[in-house]
C-alpha positions as CSV (number, residue, x, y, z in Angstrom):
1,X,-1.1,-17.9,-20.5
2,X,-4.7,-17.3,-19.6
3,X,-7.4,-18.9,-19.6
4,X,-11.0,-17.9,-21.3
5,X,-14.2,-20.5,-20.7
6,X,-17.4,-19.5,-22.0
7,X,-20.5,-22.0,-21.0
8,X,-23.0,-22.7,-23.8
9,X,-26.1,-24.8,-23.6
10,X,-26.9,-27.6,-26.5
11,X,-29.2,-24.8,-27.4
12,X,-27.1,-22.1,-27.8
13,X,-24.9,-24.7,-30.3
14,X,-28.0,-25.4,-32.4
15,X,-28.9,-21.8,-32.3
16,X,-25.8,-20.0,-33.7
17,X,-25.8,-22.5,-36.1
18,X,-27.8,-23.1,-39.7
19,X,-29.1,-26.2,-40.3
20,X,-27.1,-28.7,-40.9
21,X,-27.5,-32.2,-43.5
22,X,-27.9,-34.3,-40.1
23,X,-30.3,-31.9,-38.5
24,X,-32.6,-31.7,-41.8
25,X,-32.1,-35.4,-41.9
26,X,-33.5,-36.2,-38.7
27,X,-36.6,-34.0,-39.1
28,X,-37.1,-35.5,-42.2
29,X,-37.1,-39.3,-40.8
30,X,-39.5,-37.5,-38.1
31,X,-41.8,-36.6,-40.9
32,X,-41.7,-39.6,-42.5
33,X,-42.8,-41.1,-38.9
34,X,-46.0,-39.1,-39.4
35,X,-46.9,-39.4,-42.9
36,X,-47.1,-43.7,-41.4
37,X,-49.1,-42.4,-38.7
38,X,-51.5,-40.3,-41.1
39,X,-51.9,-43.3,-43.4
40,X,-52.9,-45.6,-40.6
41,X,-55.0,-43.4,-38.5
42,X,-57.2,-42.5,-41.4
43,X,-57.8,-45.5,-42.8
44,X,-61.1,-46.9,-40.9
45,X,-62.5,-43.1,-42.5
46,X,-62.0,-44.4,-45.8
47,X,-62.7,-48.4,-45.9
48,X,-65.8,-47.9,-43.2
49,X,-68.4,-47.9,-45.8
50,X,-66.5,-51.2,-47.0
51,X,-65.5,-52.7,-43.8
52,X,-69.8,-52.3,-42.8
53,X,-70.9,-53.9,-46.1
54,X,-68.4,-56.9,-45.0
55,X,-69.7,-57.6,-41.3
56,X,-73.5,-56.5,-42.6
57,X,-73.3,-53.4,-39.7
58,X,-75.0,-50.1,-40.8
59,X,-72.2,-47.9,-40.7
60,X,-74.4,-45.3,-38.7
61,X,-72.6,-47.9,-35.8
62,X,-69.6,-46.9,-36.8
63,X,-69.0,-44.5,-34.1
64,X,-67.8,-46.6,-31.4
65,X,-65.3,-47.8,-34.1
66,X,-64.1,-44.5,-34.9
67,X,-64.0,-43.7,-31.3
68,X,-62.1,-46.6,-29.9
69,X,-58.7,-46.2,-31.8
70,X,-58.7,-42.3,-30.6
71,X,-58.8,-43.5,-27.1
72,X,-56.3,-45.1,-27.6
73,X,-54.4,-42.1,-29.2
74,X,-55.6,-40.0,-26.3
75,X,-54.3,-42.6,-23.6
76,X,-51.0,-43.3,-25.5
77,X,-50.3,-39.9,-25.5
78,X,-50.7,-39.0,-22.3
79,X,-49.0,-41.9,-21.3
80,X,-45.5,-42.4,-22.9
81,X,-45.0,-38.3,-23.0
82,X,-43.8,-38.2,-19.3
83,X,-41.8,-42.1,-20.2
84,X,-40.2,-40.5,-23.1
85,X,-39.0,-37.5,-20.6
86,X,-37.0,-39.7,-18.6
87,X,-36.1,-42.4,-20.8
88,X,-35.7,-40.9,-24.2
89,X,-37.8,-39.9,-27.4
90,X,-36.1,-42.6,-29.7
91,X,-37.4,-46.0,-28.5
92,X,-41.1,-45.0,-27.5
93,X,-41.5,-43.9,-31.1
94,X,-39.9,-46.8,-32.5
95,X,-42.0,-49.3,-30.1
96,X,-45.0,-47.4,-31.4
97,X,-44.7,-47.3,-35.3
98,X,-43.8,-51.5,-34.4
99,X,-47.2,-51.6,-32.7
100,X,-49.5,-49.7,-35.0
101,X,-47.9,-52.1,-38.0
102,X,-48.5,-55.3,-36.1
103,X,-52.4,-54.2,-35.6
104,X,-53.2,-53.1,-38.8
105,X,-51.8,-56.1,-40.3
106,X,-54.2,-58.0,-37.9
107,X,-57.2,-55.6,-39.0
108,X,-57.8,-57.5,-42.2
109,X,-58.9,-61.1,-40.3
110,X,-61.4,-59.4,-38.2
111,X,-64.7,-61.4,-38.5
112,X,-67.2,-59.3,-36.1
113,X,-68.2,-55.7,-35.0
114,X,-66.3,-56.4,-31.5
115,X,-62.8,-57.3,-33.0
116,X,-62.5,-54.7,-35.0
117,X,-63.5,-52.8,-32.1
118,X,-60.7,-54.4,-30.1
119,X,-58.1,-54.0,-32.9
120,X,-59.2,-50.5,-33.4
121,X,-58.4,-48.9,-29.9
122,X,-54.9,-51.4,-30.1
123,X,-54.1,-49.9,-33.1
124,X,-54.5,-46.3,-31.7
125,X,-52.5,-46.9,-28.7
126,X,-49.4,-47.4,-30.9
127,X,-50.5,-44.6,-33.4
128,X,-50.7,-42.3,-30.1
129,X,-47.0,-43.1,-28.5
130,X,-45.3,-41.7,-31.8
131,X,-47.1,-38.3,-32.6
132,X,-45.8,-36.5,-29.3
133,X,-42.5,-38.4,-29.3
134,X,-41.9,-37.4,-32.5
135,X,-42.6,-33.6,-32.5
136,X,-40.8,-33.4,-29.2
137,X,-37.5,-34.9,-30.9
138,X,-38.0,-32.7,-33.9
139,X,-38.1,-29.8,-32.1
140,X,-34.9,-30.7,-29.9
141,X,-33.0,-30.4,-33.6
142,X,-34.1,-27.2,-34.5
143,X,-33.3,-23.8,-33.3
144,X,-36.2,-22.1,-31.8
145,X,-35.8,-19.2,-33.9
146,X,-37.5,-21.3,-36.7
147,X,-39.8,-23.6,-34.8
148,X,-42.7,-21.9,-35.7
149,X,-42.1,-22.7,-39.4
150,X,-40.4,-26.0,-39.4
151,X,-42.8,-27.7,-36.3
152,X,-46.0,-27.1,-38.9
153,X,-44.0,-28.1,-41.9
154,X,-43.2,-31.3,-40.1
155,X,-47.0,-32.0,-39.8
156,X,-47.5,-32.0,-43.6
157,X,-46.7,-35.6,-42.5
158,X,-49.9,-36.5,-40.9
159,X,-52.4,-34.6,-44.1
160,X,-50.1,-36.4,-46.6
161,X,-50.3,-40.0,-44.7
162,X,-54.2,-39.4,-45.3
163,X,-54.2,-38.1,-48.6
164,X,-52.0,-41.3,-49.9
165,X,-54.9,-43.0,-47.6
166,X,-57.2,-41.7,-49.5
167,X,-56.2,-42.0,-53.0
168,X,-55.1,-45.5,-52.4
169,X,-58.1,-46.7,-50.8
170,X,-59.8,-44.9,-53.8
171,X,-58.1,-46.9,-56.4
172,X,-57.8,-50.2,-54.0
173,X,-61.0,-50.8,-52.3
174,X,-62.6,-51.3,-55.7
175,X,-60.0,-53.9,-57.5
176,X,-58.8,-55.9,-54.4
177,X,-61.1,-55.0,-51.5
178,X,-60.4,-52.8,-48.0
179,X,-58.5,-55.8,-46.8
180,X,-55.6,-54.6,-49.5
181,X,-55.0,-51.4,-47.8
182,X,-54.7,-52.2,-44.6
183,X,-52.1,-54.9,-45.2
184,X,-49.8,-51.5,-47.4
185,X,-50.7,-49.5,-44.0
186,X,-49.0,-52.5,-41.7
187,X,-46.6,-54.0,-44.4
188,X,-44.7,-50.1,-44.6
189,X,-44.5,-49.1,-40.8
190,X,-43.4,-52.4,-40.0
191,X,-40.5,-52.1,-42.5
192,X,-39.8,-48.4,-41.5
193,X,-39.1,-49.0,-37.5
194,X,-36.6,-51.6,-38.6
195,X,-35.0,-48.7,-40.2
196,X,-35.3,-46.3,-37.7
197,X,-33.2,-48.8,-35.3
198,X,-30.2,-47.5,-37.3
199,X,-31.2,-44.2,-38.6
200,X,-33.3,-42.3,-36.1
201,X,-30.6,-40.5,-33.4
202,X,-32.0,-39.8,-30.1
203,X,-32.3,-36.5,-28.9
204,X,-29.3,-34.3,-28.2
205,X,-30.8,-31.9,-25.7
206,X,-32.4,-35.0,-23.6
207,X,-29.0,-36.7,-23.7
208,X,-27.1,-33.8,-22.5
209,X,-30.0,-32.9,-19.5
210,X,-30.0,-36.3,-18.5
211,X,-26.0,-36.9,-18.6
212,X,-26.2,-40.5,-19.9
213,X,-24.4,-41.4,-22.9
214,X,-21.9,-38.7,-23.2
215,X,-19.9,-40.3,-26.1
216,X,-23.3,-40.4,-27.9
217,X,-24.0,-37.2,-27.3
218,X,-20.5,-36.1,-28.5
219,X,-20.6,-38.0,-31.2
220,X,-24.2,-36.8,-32.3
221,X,-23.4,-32.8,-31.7
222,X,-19.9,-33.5,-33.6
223,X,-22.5,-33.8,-36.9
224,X,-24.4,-31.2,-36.3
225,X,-21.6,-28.7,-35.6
226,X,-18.2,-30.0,-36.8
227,X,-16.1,-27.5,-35.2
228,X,-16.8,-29.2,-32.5
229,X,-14.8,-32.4,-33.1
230,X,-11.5,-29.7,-33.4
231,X,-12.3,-27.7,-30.0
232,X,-11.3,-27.9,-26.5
233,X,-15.1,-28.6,-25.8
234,X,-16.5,-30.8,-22.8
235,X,-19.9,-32.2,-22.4
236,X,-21.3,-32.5,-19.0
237,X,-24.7,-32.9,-17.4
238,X,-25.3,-30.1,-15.8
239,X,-26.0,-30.1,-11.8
240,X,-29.2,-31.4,-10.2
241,X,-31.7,-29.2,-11.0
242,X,-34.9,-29.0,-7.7
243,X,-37.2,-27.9,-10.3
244,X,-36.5,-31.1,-12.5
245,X,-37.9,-33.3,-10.2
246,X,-41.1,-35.1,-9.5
247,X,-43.8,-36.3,-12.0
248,X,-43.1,-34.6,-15.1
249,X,-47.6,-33.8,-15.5
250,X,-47.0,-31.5,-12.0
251,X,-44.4,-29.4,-14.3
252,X,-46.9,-28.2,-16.6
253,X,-48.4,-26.1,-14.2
254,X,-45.9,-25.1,-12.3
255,X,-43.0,-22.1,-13.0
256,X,-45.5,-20.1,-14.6
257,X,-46.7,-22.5,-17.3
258,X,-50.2,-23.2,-15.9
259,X,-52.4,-21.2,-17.9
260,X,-50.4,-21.1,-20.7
261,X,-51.6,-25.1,-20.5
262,X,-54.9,-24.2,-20.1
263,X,-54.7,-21.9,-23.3
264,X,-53.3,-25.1,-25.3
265,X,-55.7,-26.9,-24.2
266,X,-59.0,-25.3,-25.2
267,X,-58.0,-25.0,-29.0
268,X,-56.6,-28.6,-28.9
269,X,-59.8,-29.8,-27.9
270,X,-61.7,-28.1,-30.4
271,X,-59.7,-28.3,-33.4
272,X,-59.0,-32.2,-32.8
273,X,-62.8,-32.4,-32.7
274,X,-63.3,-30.7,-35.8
275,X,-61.1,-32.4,-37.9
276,X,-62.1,-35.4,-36.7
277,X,-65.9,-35.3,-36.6
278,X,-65.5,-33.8,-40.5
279,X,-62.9,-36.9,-41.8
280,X,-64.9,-39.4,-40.0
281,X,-68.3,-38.9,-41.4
282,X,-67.8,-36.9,-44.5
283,X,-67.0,-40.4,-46.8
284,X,-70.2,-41.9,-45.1
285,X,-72.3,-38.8,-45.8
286,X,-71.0,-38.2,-49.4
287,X,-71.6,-41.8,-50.0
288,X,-75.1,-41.3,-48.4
289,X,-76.0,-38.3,-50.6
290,X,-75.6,-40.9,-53.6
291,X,-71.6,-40.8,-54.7
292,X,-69.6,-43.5,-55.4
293,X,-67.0,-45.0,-53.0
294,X,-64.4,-43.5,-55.4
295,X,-65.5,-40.3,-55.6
296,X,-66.1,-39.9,-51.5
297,X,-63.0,-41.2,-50.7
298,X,-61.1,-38.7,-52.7
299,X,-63.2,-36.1,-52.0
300,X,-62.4,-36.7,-48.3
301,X,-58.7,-37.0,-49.2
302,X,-58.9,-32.9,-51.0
303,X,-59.2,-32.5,-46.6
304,X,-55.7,-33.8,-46.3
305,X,-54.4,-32.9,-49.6
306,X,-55.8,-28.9,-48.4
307,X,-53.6,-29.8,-44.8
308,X,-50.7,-30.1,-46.5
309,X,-50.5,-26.3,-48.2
310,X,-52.1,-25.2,-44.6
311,X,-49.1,-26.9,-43.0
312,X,-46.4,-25.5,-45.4
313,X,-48.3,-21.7,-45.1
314,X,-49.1,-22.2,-41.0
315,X,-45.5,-21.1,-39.6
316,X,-45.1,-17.9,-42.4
317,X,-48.5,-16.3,-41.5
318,X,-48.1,-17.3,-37.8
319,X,-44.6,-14.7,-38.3
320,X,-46.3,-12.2,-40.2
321,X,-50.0,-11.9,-38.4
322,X,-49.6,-13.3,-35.0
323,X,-50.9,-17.0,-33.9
324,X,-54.0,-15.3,-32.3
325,X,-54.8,-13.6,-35.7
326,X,-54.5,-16.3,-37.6
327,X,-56.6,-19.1,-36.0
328,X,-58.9,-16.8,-35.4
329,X,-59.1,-16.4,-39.5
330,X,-58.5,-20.2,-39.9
331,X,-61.5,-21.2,-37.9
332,X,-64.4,-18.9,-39.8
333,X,-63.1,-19.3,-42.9
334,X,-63.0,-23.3,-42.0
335,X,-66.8,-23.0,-40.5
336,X,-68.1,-20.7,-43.3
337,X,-66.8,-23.4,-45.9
338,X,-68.4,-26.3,-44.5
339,X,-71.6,-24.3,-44.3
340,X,-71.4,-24.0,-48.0
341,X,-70.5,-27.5,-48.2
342,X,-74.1,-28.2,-46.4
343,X,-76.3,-25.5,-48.1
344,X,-75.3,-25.6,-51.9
345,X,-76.0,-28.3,-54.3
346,X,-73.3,-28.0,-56.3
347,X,-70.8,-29.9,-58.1
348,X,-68.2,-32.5,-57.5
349,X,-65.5,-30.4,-58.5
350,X,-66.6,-27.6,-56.3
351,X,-67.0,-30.2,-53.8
352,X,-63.2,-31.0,-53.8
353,X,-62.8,-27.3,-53.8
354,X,-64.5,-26.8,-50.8
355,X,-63.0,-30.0,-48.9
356,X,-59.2,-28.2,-49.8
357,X,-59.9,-25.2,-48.5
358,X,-61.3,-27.1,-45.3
359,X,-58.5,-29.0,-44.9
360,X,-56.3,-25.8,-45.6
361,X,-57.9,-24.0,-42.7
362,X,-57.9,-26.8,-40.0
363,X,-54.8,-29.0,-40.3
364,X,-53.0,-25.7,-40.9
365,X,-54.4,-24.7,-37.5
366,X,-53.1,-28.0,-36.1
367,X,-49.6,-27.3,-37.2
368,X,-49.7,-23.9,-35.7
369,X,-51.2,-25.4,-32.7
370,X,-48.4,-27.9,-32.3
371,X,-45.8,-25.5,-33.1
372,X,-47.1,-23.3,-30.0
373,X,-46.8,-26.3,-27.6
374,X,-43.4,-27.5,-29.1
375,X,-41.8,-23.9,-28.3
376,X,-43.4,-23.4,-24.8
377,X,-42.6,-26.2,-22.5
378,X,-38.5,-27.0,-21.9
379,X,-36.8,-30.0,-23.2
380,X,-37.7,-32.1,-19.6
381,X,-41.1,-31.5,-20.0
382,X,-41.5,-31.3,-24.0
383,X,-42.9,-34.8,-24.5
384,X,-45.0,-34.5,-21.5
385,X,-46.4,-31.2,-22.4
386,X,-47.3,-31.9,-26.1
387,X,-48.3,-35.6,-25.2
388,X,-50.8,-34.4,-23.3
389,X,-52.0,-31.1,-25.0
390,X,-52.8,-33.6,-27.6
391,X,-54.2,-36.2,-25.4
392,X,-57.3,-33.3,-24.4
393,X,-57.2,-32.6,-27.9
394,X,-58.1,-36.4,-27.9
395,X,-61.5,-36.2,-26.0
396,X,-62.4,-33.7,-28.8
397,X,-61.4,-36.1,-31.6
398,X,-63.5,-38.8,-29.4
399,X,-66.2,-37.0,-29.3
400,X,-66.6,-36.2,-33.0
401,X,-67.4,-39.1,-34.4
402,X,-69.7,-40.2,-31.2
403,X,-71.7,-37.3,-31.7
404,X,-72.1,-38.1,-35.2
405,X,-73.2,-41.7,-34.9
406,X,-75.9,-40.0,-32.8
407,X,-76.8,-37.5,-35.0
408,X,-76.8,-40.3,-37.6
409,X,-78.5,-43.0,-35.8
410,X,-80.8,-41.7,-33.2
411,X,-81.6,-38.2,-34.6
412,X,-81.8,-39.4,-38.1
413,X,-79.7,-36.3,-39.2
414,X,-78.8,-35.5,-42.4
415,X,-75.7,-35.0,-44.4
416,X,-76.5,-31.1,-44.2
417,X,-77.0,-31.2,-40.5
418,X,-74.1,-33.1,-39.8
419,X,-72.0,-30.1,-41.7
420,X,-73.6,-27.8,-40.3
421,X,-72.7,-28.8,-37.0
422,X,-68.9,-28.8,-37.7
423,X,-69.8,-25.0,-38.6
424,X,-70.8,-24.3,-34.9
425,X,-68.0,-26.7,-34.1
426,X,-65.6,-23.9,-36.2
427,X,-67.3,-21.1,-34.3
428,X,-67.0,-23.1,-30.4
429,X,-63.0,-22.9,-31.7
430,X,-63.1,-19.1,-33.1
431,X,-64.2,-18.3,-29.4
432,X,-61.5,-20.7,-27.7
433,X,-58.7,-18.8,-29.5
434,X,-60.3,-15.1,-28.5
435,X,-60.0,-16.3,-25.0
436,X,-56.4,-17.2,-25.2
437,X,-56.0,-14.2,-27.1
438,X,-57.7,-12.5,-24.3
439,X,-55.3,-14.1,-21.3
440,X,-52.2,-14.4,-23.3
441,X,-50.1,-12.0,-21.3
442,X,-50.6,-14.0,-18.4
443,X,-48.1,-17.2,-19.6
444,X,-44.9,-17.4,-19.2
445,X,-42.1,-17.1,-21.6
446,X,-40.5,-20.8,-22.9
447,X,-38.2,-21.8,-19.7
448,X,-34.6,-21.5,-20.0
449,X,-32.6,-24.7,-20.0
450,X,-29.8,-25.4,-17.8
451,X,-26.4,-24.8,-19.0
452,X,-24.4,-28.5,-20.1
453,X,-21.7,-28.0,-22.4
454,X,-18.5,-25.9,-21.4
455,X,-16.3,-24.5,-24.4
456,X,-13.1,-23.7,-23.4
457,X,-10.9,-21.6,-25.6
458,X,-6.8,-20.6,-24.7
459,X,-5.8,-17.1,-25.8
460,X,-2.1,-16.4,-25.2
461,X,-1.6,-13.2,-23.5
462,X,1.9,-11.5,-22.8
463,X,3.0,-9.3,-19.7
């Protein structure tokens, strides 16, 4: 008798592999995650108009409001990335969607400019702990071989959250007041976490790299490969590992990774402040130019309802053209559209036409974005390194709508100036990606993981 062991990583399983019912399940509860997160996170865009009527605040002030839930987002993300690296993706996004639910729910009883200030950046610090979490769990389910498609059709999540957001505030706001939706946008994620107690796993990769659990993880990779449960297979953490140590933030920019951070970085920044600035101040500035609540609201929505054919369309043209290529597309065609959006009077139906093809352009972009980070950093620093791609992408998404509560209330802008700043916003980004297109060579490949699962097979042999 002799004896044949071949060593496979958690990886390599999920790799040979199609995708299994648990596997699609999984990213599907992870999407389901985001389309809460969209809802919520979108909603001040759409009741603001409302919300300033209510507390008798010209909603030219609404800049710090918009502002002070994306700090939060940006500090939540940064901050629970690196816990969720050493203590698991499952509970951080659960403690989060619990959080968000609880804040919105409070949002309704705010009686002053300050409290919903307050509320605002509370609110964001639980809808910032799931995003990161969440894509970094995903993408520990899927093989990497179809990360770039799945990670951006994932993030149809986050343009359908807003386009429901939308289209309910639409039909709400004017039969039971913006006090209605934000009780749906705390009443559903507070019912959802309760259900992700049972039904969300936690991640396979991080419990094999970390060695805890092992009958979990055994139990978990059984349902994604069930030839598993009938082989002679062990799991096993694998051996300490130098390079895994210390804080989890040094690791992006070390092995090789450090510019490739940098290049993350620069489009994050610009593409978060794009579709920020636009969704913030584009119900405000339609309602300025003389349309009704209804009618900016959804016309806002056709952004997110456009994010969600850019999301399903990101990964296939990333495969057929190249990421460079394709942001680089994405962002003119994104700033050439809002310039017509500024500089034609035209019609409301042409304006939903433009606001699709908007959205198309720069959520898509997100997705793509996201899918990059998800696929370069290793599972021990996967949380960290999208948490905090996103968290930079953060200052741009703060500084949106405080540059146009400026514009609005100190310059005296108009709605055509305002657009035709996210057009040079769209051209900052087209020149942020011909950088990275410029130093791409220098990053490093994604890092290997350490091997953690033995398979040992018997083969009889005769003398």
């Amino acid at each position: 008798m002799g004896s044949v062991t071949q060593s496979l990583t958690v990886s390599d399983i999920i790799e040979r592999r199609s995708l299994s019912r648990f596997q699609i399940w999984t990213v599907a509860l992870c999407g389901l995650v985001l389309v809460l997160d969209g809802f919520d996170s979108q909603l001040i865009n759409y009741t603001a108009p409302s919300i300033a009527e209510t507390l008798h605040v010209p909603v030219a002030r609404f800049g710090p409001i918009f502002a002070s839930s994306l700090i939060g987002l940006m500090i939540a993300a940064m901050a629970t990335g690196p816990v969720a690296d050493l203590w698991g993706r499952k509970w951080p996004v659960i403690c989060s969607i619990f959080s968000f639910a609880v804040f919105s729910l409070a949002t309704p009883q705010v009686k002053s400019f300050d409290e919903l200030l307050v509320l605002r950046f509370l609110t964001g610090l639980g809808l910032g702990g799931a995003m990161p979490n969440v894509v970094a769990l995903a993408a520990e389910y899927i093989p990497r071989r179809l990360l770039p498609i799945l990670v951006p059709v994932l993030f149809i999540g986050m343009p359908l959250g807003g386009t429901i957001s939308g289209f309910a505030s639409a039909v709400m706001i004017p039969r039971w007041g913006w006090h209605s939706v934000f009780y749906v946008g705390g009443v559903l994620p507070l019912v959802i976490s309760l259900l992700l107690i049972i039904l969300l796993p936690e991640s396979i990769q991080f419990l094999a790299a970390q060695g805890r659990n092992v009958q979990e993880a055994r139990r978990i990779l059984t349902r994604i490969s069930p030839e598993f449960a009938m082989a002679d297979v062990g799991l096993a953490a694998s051996p300490p590992d130098r390079s895994h140590k210390g804080v989890p933030v040094v690791r992006l920019f070390t092995e090789g990774r450090a510019v490739g951070t940098v290049l993350l970085w620069l489009p994050y920044f610009m593409n978060l402040l794009l579709i920020y600035f636009t969704g913030s101040w584009l119900p405000a500035l339609l309602r300025g130019d003389g349309m009704s609540v209804s009618a900016a609201s959804t016309a806002t929505a056709f952004i997110s309802f456009g994010g969600i054919f850019g999301c399903l369309g990101e990964g296939y043209l990333i495969k057929w053209r190249g990421a460079g290529s394709v942001l680089l597309a994405e962002y003119a065609l994104a700033g050439l559209f809002l310039g017509l959006l500024a500089l034609l009077s035209i019609s409301f139906s042409v304006v939903l036409a433009l606001t699709f093809a908007v959205g198309f352009m720069i959520i898509g972009a997100q997705g793509g974005l996201n899918a990059l980070a998800a696929g370069f950093y290793p599972t021990s620093v996967r949380s960290t390194g999208v948490g905090w791609a996103l968290g930079v992408g953060r200052i741009g998404s703060i500084v949106g709508p405080l540059l146009g509560g400026m514009f609005l209330s100190s310059f005296g802008w108009k709605p055509s100036q305002m657009l035709l700043f996210g057009t040079f916003v769209a051209g900052c980004a087209c020149v942020s990606i011909l950088l990275s297109n410029l130093a791409r060579g220098h990053a490093s490949a994604y890092t290997r993981e350490p091997k953690l699962v033995s398979m040992e097979s018997q083969e009889d042999t005769r003398a």
